[in-house]
PDB file of N, CA, C and O in Angstrom, chain B, residues numbered from 101:
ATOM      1  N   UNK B 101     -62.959 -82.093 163.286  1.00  0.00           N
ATOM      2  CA  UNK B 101     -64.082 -81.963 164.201  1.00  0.00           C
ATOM      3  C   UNK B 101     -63.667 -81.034 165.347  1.00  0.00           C
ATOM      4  O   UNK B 101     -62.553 -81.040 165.869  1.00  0.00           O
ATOM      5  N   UNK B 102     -64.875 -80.088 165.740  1.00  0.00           N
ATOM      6  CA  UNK B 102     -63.914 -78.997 166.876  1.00  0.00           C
ATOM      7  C   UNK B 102     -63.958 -79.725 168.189  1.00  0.00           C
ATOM      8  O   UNK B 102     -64.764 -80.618 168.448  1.00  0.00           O
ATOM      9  N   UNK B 103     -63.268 -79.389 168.790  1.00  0.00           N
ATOM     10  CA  UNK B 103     -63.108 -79.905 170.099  1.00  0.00           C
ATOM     11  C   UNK B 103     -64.480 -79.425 171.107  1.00  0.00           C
ATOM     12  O   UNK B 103     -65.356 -78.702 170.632  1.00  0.00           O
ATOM     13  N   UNK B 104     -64.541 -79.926 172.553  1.00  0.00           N
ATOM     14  CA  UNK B 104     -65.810 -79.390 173.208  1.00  0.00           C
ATOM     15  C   UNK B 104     -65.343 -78.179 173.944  1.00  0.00           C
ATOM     16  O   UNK B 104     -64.217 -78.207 174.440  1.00  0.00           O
ATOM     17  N   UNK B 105     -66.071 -77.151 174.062  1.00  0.00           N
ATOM     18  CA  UNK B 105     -65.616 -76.287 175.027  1.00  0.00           C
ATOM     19  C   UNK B 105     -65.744 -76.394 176.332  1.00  0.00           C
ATOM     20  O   UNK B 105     -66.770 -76.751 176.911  1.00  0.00           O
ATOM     21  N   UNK B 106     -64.284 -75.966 177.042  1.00  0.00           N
ATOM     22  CA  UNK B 106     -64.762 -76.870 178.617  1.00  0.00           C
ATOM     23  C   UNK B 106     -65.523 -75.207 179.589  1.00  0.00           C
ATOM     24  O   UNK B 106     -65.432 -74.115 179.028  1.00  0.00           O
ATOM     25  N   UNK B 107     -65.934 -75.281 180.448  1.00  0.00           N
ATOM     26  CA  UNK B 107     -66.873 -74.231 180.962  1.00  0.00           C
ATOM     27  C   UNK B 107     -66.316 -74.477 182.400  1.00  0.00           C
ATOM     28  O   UNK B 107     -66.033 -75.367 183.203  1.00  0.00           O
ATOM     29  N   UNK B 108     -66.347 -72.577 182.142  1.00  0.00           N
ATOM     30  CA  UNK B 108     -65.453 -72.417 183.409  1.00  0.00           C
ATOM     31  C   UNK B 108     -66.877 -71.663 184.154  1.00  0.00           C
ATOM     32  O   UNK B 108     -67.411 -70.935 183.318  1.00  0.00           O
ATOM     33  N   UNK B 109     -67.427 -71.654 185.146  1.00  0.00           N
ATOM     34  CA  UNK B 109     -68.674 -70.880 185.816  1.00  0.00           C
ATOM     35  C   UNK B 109     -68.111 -70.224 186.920  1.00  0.00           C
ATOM     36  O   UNK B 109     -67.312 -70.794 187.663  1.00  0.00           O
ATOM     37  N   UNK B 110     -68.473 -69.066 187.077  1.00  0.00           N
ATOM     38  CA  UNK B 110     -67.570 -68.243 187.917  1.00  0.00           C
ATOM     39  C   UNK B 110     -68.613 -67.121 188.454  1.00  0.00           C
ATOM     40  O   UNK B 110     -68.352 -66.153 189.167  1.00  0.00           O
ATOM     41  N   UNK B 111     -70.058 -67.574 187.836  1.00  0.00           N
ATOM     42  CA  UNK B 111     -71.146 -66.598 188.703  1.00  0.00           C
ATOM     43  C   UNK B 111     -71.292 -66.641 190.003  1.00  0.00           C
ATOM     44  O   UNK B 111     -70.964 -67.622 190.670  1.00  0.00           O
ATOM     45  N   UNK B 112     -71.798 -65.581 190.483  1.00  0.00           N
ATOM     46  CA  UNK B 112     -71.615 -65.199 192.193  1.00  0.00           C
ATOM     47  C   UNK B 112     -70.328 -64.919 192.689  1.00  0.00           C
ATOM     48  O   UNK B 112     -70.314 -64.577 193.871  1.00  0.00           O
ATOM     49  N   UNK B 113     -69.265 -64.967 192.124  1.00  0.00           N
ATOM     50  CA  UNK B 113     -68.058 -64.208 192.301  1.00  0.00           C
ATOM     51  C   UNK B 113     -67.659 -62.996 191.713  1.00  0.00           C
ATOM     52  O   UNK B 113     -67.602 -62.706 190.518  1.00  0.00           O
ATOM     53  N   UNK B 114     -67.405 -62.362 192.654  1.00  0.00           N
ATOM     54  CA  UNK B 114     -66.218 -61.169 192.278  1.00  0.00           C
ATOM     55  C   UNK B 114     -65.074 -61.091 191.448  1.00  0.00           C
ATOM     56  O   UNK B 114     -64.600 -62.195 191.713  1.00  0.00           O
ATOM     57  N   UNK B 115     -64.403 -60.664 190.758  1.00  0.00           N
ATOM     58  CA  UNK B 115     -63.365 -59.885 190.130  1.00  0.00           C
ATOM     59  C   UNK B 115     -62.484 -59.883 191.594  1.00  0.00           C
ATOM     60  O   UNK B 115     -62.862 -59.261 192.586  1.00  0.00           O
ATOM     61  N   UNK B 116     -60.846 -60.955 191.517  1.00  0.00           N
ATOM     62  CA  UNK B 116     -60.884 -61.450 190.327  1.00  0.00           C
ATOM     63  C   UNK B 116     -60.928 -63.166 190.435  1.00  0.00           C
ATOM     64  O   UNK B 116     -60.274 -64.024 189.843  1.00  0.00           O
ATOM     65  N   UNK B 117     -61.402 -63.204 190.889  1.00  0.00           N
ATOM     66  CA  UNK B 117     -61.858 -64.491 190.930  1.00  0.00           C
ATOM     67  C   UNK B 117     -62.365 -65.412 189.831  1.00  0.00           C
ATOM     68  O   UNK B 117     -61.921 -66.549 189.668  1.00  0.00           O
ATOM     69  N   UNK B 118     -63.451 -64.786 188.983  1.00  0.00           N
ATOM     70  CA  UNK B 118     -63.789 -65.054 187.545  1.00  0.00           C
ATOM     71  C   UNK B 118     -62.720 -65.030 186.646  1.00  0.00           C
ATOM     72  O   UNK B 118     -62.886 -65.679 185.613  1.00  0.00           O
ATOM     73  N   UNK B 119     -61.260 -64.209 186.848  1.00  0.00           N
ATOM     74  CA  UNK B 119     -60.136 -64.571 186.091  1.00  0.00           C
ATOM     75  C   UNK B 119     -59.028 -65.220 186.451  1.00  0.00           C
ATOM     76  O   UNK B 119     -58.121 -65.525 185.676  1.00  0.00           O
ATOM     77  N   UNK B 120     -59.079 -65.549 188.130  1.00  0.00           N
ATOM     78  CA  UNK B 120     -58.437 -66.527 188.242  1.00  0.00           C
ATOM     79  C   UNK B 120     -58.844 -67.789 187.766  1.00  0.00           C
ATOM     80  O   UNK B 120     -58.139 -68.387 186.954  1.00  0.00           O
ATOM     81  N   UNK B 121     -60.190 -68.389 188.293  1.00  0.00           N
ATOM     82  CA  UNK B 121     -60.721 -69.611 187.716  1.00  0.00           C
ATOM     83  C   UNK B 121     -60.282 -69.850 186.167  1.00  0.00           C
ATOM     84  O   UNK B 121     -59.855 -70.877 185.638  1.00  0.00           O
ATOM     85  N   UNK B 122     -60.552 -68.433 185.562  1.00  0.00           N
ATOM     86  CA  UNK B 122     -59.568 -68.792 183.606  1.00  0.00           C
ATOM     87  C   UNK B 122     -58.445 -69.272 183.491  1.00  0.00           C
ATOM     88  O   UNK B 122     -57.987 -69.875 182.521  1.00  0.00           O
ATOM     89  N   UNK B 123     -57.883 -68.992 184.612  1.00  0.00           N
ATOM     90  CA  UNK B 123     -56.193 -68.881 183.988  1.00  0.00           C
ATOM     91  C   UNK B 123     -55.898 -70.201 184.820  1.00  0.00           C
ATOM     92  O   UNK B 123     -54.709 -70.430 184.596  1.00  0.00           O
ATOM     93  N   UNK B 124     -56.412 -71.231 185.712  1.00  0.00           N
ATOM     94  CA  UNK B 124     -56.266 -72.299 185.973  1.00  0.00           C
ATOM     95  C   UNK B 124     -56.967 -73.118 185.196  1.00  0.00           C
ATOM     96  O   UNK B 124     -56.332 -74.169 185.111  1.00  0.00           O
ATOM     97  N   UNK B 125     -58.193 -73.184 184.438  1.00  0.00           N
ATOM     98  CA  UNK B 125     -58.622 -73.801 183.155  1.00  0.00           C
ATOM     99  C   UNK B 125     -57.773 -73.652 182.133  1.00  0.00           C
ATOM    100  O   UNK B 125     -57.723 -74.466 181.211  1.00  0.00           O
ATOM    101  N   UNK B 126     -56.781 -72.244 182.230  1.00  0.00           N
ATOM    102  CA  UNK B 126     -56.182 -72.611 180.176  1.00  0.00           C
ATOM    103  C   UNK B 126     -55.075 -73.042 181.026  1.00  0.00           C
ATOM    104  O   UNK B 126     -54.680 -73.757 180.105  1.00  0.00           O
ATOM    105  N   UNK B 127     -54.254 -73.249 181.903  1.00  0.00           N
ATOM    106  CA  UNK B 127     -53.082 -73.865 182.532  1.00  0.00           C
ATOM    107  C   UNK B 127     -53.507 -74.954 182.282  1.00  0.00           C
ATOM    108  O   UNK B 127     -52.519 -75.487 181.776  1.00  0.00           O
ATOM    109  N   UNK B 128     -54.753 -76.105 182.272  1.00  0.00           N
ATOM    110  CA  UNK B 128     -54.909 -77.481 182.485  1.00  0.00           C
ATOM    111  C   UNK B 128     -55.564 -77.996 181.143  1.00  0.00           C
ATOM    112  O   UNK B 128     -55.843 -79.164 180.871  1.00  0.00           O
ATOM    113  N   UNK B 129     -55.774 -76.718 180.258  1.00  0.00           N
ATOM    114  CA  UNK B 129     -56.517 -77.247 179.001  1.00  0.00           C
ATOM    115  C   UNK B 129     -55.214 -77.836 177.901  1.00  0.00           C
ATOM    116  O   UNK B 129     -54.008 -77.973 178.105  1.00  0.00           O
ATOM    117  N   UNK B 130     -55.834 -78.028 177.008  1.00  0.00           N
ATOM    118  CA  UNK B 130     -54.675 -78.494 175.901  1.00  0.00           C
ATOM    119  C   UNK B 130     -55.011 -77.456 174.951  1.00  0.00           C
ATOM    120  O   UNK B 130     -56.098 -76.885 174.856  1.00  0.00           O
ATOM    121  N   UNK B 131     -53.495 -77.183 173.940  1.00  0.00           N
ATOM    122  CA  UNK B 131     -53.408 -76.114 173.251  1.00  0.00           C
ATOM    123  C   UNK B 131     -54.298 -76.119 172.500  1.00  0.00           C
ATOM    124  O   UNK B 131     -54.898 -77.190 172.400  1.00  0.00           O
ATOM    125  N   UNK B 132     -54.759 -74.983 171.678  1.00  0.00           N
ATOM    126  CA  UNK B 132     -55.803 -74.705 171.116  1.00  0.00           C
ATOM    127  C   UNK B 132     -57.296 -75.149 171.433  1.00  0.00           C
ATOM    128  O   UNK B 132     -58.215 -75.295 170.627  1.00  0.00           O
ATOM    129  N   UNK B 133     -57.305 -75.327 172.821  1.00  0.00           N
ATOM    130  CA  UNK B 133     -58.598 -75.315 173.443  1.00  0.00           C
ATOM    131  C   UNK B 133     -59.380 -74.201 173.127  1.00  0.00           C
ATOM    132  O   UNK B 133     -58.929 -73.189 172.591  1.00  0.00           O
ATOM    133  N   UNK B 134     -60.841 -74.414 173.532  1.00  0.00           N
ATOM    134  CA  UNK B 134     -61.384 -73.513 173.566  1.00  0.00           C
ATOM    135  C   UNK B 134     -62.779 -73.501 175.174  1.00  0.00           C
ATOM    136  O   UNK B 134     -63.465 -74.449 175.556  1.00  0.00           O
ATOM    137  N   UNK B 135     -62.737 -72.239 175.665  1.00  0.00           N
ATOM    138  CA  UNK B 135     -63.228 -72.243 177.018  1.00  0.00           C
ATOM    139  C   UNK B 135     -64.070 -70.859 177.129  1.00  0.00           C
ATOM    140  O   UNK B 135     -63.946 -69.661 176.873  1.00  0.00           O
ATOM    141  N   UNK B 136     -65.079 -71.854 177.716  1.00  0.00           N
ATOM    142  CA  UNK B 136     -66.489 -71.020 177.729  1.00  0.00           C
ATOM    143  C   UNK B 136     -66.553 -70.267 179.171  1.00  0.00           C
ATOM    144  O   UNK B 136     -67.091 -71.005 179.996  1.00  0.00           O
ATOM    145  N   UNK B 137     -66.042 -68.632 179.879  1.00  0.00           N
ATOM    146  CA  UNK B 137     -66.214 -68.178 180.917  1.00  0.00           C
ATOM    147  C   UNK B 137     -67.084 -67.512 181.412  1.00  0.00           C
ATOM    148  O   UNK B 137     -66.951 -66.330 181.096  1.00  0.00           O
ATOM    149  N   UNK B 138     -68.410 -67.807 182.410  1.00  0.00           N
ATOM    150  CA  UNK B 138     -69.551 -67.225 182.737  1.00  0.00           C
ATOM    151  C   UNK B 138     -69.251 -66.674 183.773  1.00  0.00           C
ATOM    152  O   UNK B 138     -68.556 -67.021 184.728  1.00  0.00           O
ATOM    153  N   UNK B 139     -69.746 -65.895 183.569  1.00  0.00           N
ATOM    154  CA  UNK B 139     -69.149 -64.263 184.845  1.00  0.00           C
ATOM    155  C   UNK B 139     -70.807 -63.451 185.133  1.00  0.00           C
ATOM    156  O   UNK B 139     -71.772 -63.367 184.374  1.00  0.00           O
ATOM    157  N   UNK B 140     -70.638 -63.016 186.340  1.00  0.00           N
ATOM    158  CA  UNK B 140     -71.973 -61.546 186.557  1.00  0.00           C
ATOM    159  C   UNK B 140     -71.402 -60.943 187.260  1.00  0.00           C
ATOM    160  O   UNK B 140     -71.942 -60.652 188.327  1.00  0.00           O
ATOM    161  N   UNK B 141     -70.190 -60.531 187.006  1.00  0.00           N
ATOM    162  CA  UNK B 141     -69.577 -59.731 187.961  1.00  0.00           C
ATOM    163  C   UNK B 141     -69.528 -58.400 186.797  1.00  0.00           C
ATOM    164  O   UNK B 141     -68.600 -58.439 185.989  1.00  0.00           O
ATOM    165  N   UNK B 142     -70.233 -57.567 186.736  1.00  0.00           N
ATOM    166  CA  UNK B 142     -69.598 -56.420 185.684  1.00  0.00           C
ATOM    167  C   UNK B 142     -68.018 -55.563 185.041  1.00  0.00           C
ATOM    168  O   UNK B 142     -67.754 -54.893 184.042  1.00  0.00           O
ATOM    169  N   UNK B 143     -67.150 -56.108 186.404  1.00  0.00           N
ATOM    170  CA  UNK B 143     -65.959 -55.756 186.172  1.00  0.00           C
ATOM    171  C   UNK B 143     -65.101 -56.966 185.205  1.00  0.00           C
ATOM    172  O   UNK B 143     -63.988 -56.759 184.722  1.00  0.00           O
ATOM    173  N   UNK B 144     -65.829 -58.163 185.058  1.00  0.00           N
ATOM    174  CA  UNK B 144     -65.685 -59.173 184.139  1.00  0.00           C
ATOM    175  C   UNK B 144     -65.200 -58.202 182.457  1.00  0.00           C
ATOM    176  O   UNK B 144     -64.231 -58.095 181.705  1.00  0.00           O
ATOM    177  N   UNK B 145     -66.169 -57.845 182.552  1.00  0.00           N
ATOM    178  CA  UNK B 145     -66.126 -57.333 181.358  1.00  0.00           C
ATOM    179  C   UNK B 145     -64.389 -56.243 180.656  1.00  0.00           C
ATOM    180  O   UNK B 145     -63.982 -56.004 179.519  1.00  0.00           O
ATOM    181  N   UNK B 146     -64.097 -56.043 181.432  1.00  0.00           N
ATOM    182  CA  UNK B 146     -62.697 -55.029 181.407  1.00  0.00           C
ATOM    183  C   UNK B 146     -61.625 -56.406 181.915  1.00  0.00           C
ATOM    184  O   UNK B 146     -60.556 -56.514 181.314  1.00  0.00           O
ATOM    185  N   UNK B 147     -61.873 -57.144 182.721  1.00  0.00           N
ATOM    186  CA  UNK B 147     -60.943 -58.116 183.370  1.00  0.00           C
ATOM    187  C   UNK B 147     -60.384 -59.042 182.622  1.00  0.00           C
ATOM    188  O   UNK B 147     -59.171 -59.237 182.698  1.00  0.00           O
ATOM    189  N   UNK B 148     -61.261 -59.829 181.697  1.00  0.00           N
ATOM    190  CA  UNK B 148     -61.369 -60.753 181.054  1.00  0.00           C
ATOM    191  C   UNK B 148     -60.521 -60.541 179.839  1.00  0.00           C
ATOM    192  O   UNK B 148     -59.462 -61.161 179.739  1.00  0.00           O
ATOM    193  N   UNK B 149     -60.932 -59.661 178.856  1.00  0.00           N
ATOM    194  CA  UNK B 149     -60.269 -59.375 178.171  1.00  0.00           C
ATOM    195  C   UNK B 149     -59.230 -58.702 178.027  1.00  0.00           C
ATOM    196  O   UNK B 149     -58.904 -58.581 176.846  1.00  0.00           O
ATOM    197  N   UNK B 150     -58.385 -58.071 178.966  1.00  0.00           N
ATOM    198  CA  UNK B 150     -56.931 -57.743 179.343  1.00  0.00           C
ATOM    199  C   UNK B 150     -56.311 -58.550 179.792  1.00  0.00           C
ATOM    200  O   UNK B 150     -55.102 -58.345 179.908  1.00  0.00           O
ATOM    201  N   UNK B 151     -56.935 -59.920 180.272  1.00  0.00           N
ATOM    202  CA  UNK B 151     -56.026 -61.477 180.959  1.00  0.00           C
ATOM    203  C   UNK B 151     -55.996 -61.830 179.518  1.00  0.00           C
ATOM    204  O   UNK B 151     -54.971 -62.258 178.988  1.00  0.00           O
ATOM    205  N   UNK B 152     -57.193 -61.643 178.835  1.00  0.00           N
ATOM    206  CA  UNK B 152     -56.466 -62.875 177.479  1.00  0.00           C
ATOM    207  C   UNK B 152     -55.412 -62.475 176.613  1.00  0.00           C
ATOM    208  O   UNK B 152     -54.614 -63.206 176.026  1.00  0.00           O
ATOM    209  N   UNK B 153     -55.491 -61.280 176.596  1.00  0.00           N
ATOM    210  CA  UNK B 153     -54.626 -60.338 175.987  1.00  0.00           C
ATOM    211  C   UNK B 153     -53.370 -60.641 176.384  1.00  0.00           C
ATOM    212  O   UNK B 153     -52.518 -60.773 175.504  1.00  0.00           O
ATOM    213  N   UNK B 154     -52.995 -60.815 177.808  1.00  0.00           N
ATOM    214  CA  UNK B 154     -51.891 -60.996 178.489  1.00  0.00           C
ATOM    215  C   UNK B 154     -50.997 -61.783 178.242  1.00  0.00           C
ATOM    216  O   UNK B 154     -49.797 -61.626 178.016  1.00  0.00           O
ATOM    217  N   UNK B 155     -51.907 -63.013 178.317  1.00  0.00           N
ATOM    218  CA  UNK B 155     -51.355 -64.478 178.337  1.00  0.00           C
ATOM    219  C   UNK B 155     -51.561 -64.781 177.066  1.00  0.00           C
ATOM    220  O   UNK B 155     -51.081 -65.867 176.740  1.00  0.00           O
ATOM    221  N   UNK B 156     -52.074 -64.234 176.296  1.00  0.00           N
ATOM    222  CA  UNK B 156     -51.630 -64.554 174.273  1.00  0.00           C
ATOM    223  C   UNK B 156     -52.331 -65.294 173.924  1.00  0.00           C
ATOM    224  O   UNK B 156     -52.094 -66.119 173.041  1.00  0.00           O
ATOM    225  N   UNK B 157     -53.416 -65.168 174.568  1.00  0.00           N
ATOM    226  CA  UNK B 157     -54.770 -66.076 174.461  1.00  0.00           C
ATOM    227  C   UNK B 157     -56.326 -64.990 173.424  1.00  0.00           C
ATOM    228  O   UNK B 157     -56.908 -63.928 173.645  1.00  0.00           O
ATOM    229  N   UNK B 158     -56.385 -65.798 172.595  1.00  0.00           N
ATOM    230  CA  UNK B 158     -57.953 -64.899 171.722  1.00  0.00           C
ATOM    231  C   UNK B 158     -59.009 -64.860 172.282  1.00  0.00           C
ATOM    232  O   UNK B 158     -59.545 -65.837 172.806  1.00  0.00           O
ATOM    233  N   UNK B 159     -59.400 -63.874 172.256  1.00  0.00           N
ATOM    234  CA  UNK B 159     -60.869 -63.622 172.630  1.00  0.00           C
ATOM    235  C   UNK B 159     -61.759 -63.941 171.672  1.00  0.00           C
ATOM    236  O   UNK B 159     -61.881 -62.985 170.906  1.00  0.00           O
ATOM    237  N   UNK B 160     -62.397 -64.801 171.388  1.00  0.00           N
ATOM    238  CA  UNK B 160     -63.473 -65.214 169.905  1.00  0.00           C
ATOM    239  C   UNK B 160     -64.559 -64.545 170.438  1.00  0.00           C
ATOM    240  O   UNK B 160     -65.035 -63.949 169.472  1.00  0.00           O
ATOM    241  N   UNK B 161     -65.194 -64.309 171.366  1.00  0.00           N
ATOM    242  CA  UNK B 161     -66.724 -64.104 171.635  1.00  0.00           C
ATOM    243  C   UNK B 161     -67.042 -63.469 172.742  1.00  0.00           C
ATOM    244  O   UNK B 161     -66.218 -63.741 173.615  1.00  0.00           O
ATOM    245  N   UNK B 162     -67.815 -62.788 173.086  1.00  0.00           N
ATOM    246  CA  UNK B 162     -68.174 -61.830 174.745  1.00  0.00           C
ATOM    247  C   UNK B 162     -69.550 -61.564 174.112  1.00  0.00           C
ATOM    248  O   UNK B 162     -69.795 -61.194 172.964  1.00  0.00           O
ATOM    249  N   UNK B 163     -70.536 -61.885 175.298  1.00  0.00           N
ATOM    250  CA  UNK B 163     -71.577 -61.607 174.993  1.00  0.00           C
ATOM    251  C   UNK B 163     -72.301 -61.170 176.578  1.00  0.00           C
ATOM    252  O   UNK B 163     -71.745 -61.450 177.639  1.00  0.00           O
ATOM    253  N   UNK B 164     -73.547 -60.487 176.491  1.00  0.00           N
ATOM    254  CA  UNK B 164     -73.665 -60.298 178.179  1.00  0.00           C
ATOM    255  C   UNK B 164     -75.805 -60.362 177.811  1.00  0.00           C
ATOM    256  O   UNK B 164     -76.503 -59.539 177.218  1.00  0.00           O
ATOM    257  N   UNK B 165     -76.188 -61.671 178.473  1.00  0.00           N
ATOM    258  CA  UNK B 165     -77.300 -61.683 178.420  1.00  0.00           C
ATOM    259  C   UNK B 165     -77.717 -62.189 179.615  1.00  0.00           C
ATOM    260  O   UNK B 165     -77.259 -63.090 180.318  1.00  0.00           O
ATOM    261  N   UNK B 166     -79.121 -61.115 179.794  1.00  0.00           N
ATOM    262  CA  UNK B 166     -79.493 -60.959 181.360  1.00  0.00           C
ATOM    263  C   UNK B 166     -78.521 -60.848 182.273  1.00  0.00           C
ATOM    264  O   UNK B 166     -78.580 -61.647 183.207  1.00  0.00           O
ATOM    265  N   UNK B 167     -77.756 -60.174 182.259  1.00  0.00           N
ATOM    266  CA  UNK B 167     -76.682 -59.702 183.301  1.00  0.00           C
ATOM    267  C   UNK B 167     -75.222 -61.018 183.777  1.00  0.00           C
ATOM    268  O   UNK B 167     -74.394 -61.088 184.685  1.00  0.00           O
ATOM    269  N   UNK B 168     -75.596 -61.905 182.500  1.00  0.00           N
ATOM    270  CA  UNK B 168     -74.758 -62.831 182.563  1.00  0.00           C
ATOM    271  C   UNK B 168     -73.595 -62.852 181.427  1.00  0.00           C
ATOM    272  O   UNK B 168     -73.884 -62.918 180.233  1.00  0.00           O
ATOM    273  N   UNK B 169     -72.025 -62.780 181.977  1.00  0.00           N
ATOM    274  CA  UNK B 169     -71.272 -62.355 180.734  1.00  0.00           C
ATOM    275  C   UNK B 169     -70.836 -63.402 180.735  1.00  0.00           C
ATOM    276  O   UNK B 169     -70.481 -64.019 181.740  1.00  0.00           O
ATOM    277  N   UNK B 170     -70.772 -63.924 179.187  1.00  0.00           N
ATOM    278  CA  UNK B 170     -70.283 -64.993 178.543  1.00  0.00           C
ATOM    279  C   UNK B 170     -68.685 -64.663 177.387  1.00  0.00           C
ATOM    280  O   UNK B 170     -68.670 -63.858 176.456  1.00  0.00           O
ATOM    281  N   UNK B 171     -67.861 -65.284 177.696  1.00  0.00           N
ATOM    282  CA  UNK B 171     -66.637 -64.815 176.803  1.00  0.00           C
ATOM    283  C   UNK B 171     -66.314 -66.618 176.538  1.00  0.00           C
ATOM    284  O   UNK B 171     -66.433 -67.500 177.389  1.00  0.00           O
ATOM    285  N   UNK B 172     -65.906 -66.771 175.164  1.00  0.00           N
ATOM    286  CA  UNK B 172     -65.089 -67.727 174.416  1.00  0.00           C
ATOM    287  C   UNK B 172     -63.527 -67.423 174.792  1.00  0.00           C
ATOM    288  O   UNK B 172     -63.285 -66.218 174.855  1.00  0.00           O
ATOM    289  N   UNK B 173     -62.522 -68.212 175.029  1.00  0.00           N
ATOM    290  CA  UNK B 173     -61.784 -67.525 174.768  1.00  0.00           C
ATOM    291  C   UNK B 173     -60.604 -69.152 173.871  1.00  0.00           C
ATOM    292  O   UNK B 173     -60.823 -70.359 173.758  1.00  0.00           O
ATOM    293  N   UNK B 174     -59.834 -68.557 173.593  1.00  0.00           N
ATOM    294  CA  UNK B 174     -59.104 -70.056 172.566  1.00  0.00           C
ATOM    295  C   UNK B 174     -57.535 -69.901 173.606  1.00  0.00           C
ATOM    296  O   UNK B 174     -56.920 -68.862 173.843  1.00  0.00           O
ATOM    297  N   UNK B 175     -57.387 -70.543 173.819  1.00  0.00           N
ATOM    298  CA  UNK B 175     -55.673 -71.086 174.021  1.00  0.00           C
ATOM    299  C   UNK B 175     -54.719 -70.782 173.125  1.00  0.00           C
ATOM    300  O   UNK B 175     -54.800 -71.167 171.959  1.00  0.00           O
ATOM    301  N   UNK B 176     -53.767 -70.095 173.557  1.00  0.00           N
ATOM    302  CA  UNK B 176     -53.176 -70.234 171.967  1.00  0.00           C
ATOM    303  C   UNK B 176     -52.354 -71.924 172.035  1.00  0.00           C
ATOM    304  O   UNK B 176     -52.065 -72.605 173.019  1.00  0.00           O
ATOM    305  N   UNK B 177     -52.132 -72.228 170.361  1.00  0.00           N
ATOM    306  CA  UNK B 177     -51.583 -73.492 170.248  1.00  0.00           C
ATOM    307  C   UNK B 177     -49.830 -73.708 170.478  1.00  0.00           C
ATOM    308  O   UNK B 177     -49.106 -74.704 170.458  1.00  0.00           O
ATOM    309  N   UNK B 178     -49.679 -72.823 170.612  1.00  0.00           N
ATOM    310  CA  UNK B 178     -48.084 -72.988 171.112  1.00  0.00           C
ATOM    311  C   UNK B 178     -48.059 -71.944 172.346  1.00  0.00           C
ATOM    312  O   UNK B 178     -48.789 -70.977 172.563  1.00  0.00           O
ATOM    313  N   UNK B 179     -46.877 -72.515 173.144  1.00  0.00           N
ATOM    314  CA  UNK B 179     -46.627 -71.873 174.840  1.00  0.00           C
ATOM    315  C   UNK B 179     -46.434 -70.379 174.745  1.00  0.00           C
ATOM    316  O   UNK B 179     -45.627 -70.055 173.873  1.00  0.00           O
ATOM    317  N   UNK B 180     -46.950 -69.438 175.396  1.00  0.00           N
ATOM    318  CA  UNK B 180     -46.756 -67.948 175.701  1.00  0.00           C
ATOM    319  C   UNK B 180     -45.954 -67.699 176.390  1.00  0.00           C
ATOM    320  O   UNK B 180     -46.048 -67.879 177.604  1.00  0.00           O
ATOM    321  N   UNK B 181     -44.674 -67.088 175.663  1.00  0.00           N
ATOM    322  CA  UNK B 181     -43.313 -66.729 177.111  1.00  0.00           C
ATOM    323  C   UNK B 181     -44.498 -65.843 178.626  1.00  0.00           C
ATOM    324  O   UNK B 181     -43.982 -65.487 179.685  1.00  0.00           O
TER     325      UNK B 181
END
């Protein structure tokens, strides 16, 4: 059964704020979580996915409706040096 995705909301903030709030959700999530990040910051879009990249974390999903960007992103299941 999949787990729930926990939701990180980060509208009305700036970059990078919308990727700090991520990276203290996958610090407190459990491995192979999965986390739903809502952003309207347009620089979201370039931000987001170079943090997950970083920290060895997948990007499953980015979507941007009505000026609202939505990204999945998964935890990885074992620790990222």
């Amino acid at each position: 059964m999949p787990s729930e995705e926990v939701l990180v909301d980060a509208r009305g903030h700036r970059c990078p704020v919308p990727t700090l709030r991520l990276r203290r959700a996958l610090e407190a999530a459990a491995p192979g979580a999965r986390l739903r990040l809502l952003a309207d910051d347009p620089l979201a879009r370039i931000d987001v996915p170079h943090f997950a990249a970083q920290v060895g974390a997948e990007l499953i999903e980015q979507s941007d409706e009505a000026g609202v960007l939505s990204f999945v992103i998964a935890k990885p299941s074992a620790s990222h040096p």
